[in-house]
C-alpha positions as CSV (number, residue, x, y, z in Angstrom):
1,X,-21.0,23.7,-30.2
2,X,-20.9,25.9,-27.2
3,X,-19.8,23.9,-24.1
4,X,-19.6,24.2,-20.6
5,X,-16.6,22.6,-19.2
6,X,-16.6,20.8,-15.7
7,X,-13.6,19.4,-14.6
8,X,-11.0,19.8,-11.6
9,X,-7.9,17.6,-12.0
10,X,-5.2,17.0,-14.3
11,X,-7.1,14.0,-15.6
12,X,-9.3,16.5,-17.2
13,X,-7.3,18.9,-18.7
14,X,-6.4,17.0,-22.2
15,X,-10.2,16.8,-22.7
16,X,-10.1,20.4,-22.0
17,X,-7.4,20.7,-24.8
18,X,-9.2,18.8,-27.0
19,X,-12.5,20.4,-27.2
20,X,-10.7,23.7,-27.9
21,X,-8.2,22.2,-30.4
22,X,-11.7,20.5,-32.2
23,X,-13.1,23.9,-32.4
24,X,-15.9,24.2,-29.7
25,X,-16.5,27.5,-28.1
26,X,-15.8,26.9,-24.4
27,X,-18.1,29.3,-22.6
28,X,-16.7,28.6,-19.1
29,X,-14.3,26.3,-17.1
30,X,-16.0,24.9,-14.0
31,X,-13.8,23.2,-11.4
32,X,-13.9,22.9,-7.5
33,X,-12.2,26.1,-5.3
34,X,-8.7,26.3,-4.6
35,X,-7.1,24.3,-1.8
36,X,-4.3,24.9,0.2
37,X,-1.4,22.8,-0.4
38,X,2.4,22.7,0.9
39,X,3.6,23.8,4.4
40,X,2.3,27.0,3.8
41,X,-1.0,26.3,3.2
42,X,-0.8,29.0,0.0
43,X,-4.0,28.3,-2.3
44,X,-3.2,26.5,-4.8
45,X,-5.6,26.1,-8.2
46,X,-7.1,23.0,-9.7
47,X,-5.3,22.3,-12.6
48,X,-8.3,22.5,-15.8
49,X,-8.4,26.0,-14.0
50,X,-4.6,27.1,-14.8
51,X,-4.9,25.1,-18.1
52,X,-8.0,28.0,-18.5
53,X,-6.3,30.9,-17.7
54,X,-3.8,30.5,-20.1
55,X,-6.0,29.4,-23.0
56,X,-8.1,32.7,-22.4
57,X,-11.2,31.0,-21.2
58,X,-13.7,32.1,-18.4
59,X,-13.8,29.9,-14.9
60,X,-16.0,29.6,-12.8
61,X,-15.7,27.9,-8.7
62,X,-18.6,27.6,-7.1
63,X,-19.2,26.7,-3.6
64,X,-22.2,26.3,-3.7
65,X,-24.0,23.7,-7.4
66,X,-27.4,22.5,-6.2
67,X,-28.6,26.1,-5.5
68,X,-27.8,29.6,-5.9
69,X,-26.2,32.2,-8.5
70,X,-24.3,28.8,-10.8
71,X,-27.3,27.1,-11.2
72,X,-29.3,30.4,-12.7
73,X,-26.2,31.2,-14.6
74,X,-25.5,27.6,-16.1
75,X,-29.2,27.7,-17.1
76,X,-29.3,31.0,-18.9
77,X,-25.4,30.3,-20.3
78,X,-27.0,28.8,-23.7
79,X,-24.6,26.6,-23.4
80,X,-25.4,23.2,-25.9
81,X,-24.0,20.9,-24.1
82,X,-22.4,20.3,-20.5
83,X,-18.8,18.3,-20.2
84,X,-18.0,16.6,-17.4
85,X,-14.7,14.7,-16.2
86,X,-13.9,14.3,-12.4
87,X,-15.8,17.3,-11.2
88,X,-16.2,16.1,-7.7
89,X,-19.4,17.0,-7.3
90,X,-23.2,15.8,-7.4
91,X,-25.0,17.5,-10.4
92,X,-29.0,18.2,-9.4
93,X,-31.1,17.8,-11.8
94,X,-31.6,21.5,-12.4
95,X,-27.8,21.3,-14.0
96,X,-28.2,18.2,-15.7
97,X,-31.2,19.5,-17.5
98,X,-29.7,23.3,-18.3
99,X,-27.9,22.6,-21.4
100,X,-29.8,22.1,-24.7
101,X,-28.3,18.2,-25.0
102,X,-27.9,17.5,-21.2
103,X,-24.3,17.1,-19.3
104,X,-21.7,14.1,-20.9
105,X,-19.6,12.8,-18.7
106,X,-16.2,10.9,-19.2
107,X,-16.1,8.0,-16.5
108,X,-12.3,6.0,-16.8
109,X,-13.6,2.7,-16.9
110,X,-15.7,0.4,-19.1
111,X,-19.3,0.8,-17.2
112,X,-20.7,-0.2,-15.7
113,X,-17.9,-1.8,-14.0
114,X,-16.3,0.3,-11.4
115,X,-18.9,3.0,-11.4
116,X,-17.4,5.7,-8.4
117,X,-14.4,8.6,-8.3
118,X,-11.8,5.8,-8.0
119,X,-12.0,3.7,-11.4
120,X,-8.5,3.5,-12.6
121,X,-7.1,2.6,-9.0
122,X,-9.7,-0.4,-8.2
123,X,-8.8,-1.8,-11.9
124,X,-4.9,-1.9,-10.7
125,X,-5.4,-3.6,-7.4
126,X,-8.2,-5.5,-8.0
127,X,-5.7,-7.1,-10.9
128,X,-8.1,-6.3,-14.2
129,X,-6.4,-6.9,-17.5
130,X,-8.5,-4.6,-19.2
131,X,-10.2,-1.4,-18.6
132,X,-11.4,1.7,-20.9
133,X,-13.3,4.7,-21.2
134,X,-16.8,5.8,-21.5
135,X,-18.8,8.9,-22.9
136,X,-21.9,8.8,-20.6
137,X,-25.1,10.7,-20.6
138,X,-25.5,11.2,-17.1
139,X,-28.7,11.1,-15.1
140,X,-29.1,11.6,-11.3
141,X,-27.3,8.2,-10.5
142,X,-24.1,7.5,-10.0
143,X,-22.4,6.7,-13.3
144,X,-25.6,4.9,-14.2
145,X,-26.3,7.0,-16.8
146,X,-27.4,5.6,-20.7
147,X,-23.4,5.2,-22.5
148,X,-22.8,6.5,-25.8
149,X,-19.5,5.4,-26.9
150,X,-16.7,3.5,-25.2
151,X,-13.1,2.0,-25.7
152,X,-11.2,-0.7,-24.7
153,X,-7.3,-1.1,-23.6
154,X,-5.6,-3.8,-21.9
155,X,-3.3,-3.0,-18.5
156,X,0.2,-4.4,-18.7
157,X,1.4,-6.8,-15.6
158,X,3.3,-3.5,-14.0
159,X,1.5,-0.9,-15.2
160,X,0.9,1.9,-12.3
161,X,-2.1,4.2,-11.7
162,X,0.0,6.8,-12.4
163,X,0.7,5.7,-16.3
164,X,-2.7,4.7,-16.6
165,X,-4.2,7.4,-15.5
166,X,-2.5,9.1,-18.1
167,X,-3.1,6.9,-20.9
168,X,-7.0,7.1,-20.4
169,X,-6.9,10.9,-20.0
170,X,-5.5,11.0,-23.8
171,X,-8.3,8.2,-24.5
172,X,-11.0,10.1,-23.0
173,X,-9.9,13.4,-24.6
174,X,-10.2,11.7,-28.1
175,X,-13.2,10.1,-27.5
176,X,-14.9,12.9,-26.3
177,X,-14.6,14.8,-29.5
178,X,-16.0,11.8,-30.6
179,X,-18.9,12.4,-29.2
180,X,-20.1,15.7,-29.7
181,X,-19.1,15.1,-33.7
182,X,-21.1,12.2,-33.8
183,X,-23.9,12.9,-31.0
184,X,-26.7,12.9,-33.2
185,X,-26.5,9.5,-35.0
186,X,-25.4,7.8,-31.7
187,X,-27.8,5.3,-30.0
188,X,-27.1,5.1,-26.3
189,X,-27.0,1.8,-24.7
190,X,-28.5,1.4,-21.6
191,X,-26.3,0.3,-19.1
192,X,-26.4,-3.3,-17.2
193,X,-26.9,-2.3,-13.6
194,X,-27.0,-5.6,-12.5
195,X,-23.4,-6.2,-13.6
196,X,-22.5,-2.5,-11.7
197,X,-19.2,-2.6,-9.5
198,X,-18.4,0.3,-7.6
199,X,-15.1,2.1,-7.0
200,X,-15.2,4.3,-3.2
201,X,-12.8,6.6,-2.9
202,X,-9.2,5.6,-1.8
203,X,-8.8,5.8,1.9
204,X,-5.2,6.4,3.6
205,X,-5.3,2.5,5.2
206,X,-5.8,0.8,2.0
207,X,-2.1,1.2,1.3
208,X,-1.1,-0.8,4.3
209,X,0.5,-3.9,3.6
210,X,-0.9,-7.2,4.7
211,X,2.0,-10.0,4.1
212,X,-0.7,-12.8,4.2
213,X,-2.1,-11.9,1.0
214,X,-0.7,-13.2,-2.1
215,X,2.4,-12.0,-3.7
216,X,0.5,-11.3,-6.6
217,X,-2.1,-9.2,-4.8
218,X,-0.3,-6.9,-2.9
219,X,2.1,-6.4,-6.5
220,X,-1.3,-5.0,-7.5
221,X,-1.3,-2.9,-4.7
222,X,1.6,-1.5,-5.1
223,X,1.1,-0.3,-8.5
224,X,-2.5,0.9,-7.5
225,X,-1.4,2.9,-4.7
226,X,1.4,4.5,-6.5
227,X,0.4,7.9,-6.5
228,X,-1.6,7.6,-3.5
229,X,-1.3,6.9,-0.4
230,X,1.9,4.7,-1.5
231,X,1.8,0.9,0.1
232,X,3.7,0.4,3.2
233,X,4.6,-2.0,5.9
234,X,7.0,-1.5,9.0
235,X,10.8,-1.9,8.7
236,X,12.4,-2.0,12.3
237,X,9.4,-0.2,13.5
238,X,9.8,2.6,10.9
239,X,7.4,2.9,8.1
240,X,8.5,1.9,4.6
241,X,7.2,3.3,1.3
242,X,7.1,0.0,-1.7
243,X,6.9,2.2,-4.9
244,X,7.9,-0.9,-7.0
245,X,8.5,-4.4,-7.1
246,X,7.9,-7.5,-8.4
247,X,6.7,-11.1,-8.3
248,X,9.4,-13.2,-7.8
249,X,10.2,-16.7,-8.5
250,X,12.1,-17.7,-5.4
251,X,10.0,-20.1,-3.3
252,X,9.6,-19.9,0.8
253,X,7.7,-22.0,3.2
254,X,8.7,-19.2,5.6
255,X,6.3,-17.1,7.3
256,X,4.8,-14.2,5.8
257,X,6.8,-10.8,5.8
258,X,10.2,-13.1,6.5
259,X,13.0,-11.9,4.4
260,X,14.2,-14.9,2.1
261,X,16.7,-12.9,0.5
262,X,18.6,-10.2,0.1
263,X,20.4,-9.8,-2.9
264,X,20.7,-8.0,-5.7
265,X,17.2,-6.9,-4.0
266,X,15.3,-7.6,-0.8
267,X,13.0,-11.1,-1.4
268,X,9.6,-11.2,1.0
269,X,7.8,-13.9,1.7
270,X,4.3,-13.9,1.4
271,X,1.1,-16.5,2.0
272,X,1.2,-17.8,-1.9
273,X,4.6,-16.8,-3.5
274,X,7.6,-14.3,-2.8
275,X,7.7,-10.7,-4.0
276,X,10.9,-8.9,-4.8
277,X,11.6,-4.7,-3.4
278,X,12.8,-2.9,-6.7
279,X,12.2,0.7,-4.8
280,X,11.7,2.1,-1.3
281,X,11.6,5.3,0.8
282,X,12.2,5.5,4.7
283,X,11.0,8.4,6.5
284,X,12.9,11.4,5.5
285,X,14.2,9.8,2.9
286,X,13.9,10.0,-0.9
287,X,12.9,6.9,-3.1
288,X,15.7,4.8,-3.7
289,X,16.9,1.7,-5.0
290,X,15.6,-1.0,-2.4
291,X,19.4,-2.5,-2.6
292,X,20.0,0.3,-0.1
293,X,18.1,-1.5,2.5
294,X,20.9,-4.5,2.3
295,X,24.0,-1.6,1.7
296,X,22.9,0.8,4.0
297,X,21.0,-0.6,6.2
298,X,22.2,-4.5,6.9
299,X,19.0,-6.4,6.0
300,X,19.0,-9.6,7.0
301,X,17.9,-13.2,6.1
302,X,15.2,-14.0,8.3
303,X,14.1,-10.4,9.4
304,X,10.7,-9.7,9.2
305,X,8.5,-6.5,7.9
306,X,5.5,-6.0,9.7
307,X,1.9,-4.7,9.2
308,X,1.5,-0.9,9.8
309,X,-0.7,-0.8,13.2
């Protein structure tokens, strides 16, 4: 089958490998421009677009996908079939209708809950116990397109957005090949758009700490903001980085954001329940061991961490 691939970040790329590995014939790799990145603000290139260069395969970065020079060339390409995993971008229906079977898109959640560019990250905070992936036929919508195969997995209590993000890129890469082999014996099911929950992207503030939630909420913060933008609160009016913790067992009537204990790890209290600091970064700092707040830096019973303002 002769594919055009669209996808920008590492979540793609094993779909990428996949489709090759399976045999398609890639005709190009389509992912957003490069970005600068780093103090130097050198260009750097998505990563399905690195993956492409060193399989041998064409790329293409358009500026410009509603209009223009890609949108003649995708629909002259021949191409059967579109692929599309975390592109970034809204397809017109010009693109959507330029392959011979139309784009398929891999969406990282069980639609059509968490429909949006944020699927895996919602699903960690929001506390789900489950989540998936979906092959999609796509249609001008967002993620409301008819689904043609899914599959389930269930999320572990501490499991980050980092390690399921990776988990599902292998499970959409599998599935994906799925679908071309089989797509002309699948029936699509058409979604159930009054069930439809919707996943923004992450902003910077939503990794701010707020000590009257649960202990069991902002655990699930933690882990969903683990790659980005990290959840913090303010430790003697410096920001600090939570990479890890965990619910603890230790009861407190004290109020929230007290410290109730301090060894072998820092113990905060919380509206309903106490969570425990397992690892920490200060500014200019690297991740540590939160123990190194007590050993380096005297934490105290009774202190308090506060809101970032």
């Amino acid at each position: 089958m002769k594919v055009v691939f669209m996808g920008t970040p590492d979540f793609a790329v094993p779909t990428l490998n996949a489709i090759v590995e399976a045999g398609h014939e890639v005709l190009c790799v389509v992912a957003q421009p490069d970005k600068p990145k780093g103090r130097g603000k050198k260009l750097v290139s998505p990563p399905t677009i690195e993956r492409a260069r060193e399989l041998g395969l064409p790329t293409k970065q358009p500026r410009a996908v509603r209009r223009g020079p890609f949108v003649e060339w995708m629909k002259g390409c021949g191409a059967d079939v579109a692929v599309v995993i975390a592109y970034g971008r809204i397809l017109v229906s010009d693109l959507l209708n330029a392959p011979r079977l139309g784009c398929i898109n891999v969406h990282a959640s069980l639609l059509p809950k968490y429909r949006g560019a944020a699927p895996i990250h919602w699903a960690i905070i929001n506390g789900e116990t489950t989540t998936g992936v979906c092959t999609m036929q796509m249609d001008e919508g967002m993620d409301t397109g008819d689904v043609l195969l899914r599959r389930e997995t269930s999320i572990p209590p501490d499991e980050t957005t980092a390690e399921l993000w990776d988990r599902l890129s292998e499970m959409g890469a599998e599935l994906l090949v799925e679908t071309l082999d089989k797509l002309d014996t699948i029936t699509p099911t058409v979604q159930e758009h009054q069930h439809a929950t919707h996943a923004p992207l992450i902003q910077k503030s939503l990794g701010h700490i707020d000590w009257t939630k649960s202990a069991q909420s902002i655990h699930n913060l933690i882990r969903g903001c683990v790659s980005w933008p990290v959840a913090q609160c303010l430790f003697r009016d410096k920001t600090l980085k939570i990479w890890k913790a965990e619910v603890a067992t230790i009861e407190s009537n004290e109020p929230a954001g007290t410290v109730v204990e301090t060894k072998p790890h820092p113990v905060i209290s919380t509206e309903n329940g106490t969570l425990r600091l397992l690892e920490v970064q200060l500014p200019g700092k690297k991740r540590c061991d939160a123990s190194a707040l007590v050993n380096g830096f005297q934490l105290q019973i009774g202190e308090q961490l506060h809101p970032v303002s």
